[in-house]
mmCIF file of the N, C-alpha and C atoms, coordinates in Angstrom:
data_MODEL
# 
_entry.id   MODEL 
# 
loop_
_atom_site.group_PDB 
_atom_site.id 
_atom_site.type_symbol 
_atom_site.label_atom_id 
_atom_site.label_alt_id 
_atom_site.label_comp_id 
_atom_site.label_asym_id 
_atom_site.label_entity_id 
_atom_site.label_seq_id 
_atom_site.pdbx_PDB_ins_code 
_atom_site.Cartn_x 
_atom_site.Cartn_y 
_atom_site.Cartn_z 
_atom_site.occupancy 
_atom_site.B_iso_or_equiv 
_atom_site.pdbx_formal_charge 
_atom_site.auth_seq_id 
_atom_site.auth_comp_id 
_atom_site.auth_asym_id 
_atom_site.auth_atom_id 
_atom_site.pdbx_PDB_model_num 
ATOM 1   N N  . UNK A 1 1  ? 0.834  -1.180 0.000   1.00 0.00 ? 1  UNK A N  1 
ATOM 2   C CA . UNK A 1 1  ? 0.000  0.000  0.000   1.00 0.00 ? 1  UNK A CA 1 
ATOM 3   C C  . UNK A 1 1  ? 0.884  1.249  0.000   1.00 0.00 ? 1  UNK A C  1 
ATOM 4   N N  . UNK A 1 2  ? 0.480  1.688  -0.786  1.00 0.00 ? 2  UNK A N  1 
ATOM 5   C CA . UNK A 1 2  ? 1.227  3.166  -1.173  1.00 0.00 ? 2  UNK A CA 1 
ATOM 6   C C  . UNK A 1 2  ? 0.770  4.287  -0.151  1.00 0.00 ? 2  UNK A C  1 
ATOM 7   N N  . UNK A 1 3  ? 1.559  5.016  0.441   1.00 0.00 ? 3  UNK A N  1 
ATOM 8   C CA . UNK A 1 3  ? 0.871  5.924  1.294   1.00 0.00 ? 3  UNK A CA 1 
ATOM 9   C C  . UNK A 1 3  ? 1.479  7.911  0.934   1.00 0.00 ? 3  UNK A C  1 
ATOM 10  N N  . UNK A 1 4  ? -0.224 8.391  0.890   1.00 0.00 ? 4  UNK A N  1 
ATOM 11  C CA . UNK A 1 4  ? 0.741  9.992  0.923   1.00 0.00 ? 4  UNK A CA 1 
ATOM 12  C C  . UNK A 1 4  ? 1.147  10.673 1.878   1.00 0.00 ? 4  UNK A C  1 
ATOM 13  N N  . UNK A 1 5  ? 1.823  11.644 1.501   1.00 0.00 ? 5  UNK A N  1 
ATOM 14  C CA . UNK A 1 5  ? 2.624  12.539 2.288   1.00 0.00 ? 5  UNK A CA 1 
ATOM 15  C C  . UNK A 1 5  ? 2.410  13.741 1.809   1.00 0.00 ? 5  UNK A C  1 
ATOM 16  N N  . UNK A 1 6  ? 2.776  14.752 2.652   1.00 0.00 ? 6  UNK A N  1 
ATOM 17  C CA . UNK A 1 6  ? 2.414  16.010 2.028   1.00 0.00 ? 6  UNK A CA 1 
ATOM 18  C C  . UNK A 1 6  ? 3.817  16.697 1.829   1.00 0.00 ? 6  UNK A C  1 
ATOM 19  N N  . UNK A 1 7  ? 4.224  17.720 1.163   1.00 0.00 ? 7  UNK A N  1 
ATOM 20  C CA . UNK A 1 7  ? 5.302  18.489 0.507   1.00 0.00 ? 7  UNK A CA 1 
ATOM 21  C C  . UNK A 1 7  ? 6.286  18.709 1.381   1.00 0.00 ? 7  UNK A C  1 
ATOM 22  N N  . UNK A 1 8  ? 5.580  19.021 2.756   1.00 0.00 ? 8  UNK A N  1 
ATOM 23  C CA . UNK A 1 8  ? 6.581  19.797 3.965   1.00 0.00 ? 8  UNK A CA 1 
ATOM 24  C C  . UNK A 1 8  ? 6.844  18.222 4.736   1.00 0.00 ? 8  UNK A C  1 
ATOM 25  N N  . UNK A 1 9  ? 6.117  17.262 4.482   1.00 0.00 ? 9  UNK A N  1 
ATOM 26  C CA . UNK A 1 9  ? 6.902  15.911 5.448   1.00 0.00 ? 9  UNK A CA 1 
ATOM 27  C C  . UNK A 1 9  ? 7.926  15.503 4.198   1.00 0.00 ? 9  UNK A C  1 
ATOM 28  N N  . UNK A 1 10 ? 7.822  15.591 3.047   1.00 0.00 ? 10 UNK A N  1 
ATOM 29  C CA . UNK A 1 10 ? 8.649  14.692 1.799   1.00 0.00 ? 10 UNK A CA 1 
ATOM 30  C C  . UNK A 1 10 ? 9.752  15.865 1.973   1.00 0.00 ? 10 UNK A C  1 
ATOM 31  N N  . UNK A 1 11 ? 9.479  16.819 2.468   1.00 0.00 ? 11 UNK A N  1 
ATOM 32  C CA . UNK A 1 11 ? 11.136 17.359 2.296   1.00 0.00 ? 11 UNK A CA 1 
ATOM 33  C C  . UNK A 1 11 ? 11.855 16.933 3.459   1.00 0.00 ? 11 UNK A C  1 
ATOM 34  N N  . UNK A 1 12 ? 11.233 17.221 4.828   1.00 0.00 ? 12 UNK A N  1 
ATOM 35  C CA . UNK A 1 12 ? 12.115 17.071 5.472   1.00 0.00 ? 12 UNK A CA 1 
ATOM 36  C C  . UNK A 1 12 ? 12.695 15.692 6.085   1.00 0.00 ? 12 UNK A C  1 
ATOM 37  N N  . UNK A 1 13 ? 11.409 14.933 5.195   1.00 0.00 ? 13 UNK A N  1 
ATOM 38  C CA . UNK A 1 13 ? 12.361 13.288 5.473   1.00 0.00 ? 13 UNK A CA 1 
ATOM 39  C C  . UNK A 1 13 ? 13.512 13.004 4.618   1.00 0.00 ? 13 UNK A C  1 
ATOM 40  N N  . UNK A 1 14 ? 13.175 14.087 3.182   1.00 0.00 ? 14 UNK A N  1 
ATOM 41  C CA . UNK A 1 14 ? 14.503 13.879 2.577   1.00 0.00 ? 14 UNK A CA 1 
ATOM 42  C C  . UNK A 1 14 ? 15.465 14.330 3.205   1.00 0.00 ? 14 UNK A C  1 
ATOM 43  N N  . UNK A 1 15 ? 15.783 15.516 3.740   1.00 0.00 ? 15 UNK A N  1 
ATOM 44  C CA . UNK A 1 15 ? 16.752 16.028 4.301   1.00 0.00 ? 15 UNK A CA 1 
ATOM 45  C C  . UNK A 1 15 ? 17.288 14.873 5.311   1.00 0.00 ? 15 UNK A C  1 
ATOM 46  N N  . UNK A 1 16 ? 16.337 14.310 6.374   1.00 0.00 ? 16 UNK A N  1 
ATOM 47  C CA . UNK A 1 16 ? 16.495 13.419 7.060   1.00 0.00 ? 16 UNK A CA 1 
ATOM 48  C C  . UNK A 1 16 ? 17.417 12.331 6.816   1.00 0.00 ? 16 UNK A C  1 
ATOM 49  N N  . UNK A 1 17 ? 16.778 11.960 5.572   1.00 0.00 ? 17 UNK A N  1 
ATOM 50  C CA . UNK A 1 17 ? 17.874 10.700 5.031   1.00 0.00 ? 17 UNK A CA 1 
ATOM 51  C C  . UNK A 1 17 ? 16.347 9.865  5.250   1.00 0.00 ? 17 UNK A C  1 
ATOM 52  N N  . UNK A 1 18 ? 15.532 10.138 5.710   1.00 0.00 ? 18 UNK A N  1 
ATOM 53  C CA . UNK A 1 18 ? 14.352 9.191  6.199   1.00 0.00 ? 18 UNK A CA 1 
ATOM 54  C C  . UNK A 1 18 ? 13.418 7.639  4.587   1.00 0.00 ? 18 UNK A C  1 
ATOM 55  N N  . UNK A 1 19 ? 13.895 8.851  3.709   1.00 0.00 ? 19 UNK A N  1 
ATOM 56  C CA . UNK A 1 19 ? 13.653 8.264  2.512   1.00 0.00 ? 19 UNK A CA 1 
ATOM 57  C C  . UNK A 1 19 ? 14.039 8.435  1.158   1.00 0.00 ? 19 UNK A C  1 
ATOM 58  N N  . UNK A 1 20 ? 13.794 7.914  0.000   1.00 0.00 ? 20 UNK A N  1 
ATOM 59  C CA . UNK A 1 20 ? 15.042 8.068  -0.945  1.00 0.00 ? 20 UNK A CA 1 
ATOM 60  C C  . UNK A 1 20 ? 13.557 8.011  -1.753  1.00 0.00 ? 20 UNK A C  1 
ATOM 61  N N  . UNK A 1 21 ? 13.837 8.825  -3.127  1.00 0.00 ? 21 UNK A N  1 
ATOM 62  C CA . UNK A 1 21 ? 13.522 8.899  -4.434  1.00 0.00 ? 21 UNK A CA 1 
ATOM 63  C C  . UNK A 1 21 ? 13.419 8.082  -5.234  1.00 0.00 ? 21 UNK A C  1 
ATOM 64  N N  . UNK A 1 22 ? 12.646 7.099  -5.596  1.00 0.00 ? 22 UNK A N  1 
ATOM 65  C CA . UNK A 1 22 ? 12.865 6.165  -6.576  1.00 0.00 ? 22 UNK A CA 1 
ATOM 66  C C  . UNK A 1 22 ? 12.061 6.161  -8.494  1.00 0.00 ? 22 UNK A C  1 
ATOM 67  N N  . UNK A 1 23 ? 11.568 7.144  -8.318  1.00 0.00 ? 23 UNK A N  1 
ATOM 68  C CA . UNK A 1 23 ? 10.503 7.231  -9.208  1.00 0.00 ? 23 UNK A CA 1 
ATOM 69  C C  . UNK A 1 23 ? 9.627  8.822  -9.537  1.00 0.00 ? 23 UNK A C  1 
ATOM 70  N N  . UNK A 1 24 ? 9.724  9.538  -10.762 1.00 0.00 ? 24 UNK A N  1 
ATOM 71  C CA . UNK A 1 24 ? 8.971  10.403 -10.806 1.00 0.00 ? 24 UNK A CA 1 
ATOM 72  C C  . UNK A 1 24 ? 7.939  10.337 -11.892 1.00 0.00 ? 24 UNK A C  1 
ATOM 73  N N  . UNK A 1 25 ? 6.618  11.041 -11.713 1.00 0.00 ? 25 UNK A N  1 
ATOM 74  C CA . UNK A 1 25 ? 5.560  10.864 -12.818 1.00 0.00 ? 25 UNK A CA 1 
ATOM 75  C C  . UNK A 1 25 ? 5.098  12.515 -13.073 1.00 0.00 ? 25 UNK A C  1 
ATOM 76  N N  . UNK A 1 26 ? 4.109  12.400 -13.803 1.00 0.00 ? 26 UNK A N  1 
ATOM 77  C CA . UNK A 1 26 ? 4.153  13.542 -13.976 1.00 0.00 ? 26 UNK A CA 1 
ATOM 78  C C  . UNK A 1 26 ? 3.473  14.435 -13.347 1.00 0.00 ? 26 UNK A C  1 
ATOM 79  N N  . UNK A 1 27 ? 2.532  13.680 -12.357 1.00 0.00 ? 27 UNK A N  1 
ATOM 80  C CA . UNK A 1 27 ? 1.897  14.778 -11.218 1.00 0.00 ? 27 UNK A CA 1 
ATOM 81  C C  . UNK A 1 27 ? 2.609  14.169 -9.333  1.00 0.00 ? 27 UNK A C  1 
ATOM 82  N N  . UNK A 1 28 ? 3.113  13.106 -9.566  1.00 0.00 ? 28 UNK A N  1 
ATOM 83  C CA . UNK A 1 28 ? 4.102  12.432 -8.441  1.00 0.00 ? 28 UNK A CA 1 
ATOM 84  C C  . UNK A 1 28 ? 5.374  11.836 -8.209  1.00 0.00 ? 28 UNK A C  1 
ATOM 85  N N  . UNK A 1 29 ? 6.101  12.636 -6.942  1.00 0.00 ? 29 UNK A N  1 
ATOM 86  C CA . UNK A 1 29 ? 7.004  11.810 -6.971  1.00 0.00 ? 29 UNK A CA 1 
ATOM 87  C C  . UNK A 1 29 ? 7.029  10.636 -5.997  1.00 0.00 ? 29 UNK A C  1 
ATOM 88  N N  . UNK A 1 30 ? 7.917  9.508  -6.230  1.00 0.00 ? 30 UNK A N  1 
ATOM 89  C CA . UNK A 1 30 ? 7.978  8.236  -5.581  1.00 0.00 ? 30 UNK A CA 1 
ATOM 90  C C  . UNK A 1 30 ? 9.006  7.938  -4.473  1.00 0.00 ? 30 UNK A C  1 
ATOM 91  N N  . UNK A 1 31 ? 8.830  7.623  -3.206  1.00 0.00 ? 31 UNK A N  1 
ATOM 92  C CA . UNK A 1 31 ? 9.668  7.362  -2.520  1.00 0.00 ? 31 UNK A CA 1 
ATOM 93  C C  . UNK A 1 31 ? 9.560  5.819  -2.020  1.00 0.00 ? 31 UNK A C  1 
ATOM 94  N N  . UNK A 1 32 ? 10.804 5.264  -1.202  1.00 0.00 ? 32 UNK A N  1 
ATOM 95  C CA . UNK A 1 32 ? 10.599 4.267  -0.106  1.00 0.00 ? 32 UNK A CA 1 
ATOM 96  C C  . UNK A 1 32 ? 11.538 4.528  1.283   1.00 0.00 ? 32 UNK A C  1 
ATOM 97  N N  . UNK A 1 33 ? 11.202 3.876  1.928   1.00 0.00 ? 33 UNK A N  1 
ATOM 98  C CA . UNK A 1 33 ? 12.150 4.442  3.300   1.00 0.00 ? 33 UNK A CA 1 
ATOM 99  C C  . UNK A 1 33 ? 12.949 2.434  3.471   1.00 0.00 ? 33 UNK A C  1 
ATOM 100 N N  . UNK A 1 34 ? 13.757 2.714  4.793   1.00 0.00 ? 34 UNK A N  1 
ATOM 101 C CA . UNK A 1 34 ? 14.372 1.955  4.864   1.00 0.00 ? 34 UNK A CA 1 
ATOM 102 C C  . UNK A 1 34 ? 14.028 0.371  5.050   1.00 0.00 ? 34 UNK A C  1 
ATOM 103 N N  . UNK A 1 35 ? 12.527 0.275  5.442   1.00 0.00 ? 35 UNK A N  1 
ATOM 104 C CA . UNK A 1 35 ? 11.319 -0.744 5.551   1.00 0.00 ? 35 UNK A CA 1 
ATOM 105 C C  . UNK A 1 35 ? 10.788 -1.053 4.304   1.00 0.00 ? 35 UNK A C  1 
ATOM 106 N N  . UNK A 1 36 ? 11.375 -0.621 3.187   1.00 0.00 ? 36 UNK A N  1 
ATOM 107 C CA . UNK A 1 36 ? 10.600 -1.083 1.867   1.00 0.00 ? 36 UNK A CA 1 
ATOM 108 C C  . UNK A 1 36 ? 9.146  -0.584 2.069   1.00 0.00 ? 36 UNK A C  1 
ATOM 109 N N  . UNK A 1 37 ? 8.748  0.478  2.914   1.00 0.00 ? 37 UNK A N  1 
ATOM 110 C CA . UNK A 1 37 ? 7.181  1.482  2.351   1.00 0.00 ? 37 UNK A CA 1 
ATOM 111 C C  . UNK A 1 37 ? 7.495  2.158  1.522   1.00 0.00 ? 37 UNK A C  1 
ATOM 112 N N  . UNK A 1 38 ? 6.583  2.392  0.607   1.00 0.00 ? 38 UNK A N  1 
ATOM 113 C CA . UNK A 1 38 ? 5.987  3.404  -0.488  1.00 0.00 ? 38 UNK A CA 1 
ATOM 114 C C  . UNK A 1 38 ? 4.915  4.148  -0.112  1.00 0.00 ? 38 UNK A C  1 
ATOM 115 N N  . UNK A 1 39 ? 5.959  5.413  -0.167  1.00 0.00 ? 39 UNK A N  1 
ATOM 116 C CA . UNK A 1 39 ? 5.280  6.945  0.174   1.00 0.00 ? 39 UNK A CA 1 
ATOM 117 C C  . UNK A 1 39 ? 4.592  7.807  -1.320  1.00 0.00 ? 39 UNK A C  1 
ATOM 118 N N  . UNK A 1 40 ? 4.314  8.268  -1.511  1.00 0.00 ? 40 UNK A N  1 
ATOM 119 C CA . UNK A 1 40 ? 4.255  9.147  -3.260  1.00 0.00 ? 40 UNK A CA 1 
ATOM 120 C C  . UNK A 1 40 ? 3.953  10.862 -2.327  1.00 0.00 ? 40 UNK A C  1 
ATOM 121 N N  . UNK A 1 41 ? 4.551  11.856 -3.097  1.00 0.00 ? 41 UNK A N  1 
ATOM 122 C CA . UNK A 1 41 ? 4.157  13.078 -2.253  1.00 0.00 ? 41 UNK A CA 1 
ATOM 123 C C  . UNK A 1 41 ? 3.026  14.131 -4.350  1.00 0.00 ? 41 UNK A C  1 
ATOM 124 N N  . UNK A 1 42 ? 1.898  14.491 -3.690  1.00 0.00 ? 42 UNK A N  1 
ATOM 125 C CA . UNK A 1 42 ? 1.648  15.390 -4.731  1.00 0.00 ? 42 UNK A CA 1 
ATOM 126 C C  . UNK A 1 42 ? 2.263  16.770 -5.413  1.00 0.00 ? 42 UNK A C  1 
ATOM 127 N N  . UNK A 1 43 ? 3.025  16.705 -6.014  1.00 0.00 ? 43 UNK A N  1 
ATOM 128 C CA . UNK A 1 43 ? 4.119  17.946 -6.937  1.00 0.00 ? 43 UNK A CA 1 
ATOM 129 C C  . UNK A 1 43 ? 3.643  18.015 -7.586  1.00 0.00 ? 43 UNK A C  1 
ATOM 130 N N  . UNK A 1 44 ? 2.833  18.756 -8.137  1.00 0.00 ? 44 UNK A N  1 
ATOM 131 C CA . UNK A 1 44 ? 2.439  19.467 -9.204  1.00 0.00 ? 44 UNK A CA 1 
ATOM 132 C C  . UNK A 1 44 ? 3.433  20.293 -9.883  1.00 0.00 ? 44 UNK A C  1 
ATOM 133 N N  . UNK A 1 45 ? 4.237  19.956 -11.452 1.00 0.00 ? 45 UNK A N  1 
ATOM 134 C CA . UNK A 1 45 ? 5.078  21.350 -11.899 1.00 0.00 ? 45 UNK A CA 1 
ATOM 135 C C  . UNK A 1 45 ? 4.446  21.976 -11.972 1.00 0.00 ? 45 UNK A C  1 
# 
């Protein structure tokens, strides 16, 4: 199960190191953290 996040948690888990980038689309990007979850955060360009 894929779970969202919002703009201000996907940054600062990146900063964190909390989760890594694996995937971008064209209205989402894709993350997982160190547990193999899948996060997606809504980015709109």
């Amino acid at each position: 199960m894929i779970r969202e996040i919002c703009p201000k948690t996907m940054a600062a888990w990146i900063r964190s190191g909390a989760i890594t980038l694996t995937d971008t689309g064209t209205e989402n990007l894709y993350f997982i953290d160190e547990f193999d979850r899948e996060f997606y955060c809504k980015c709109y360009p």
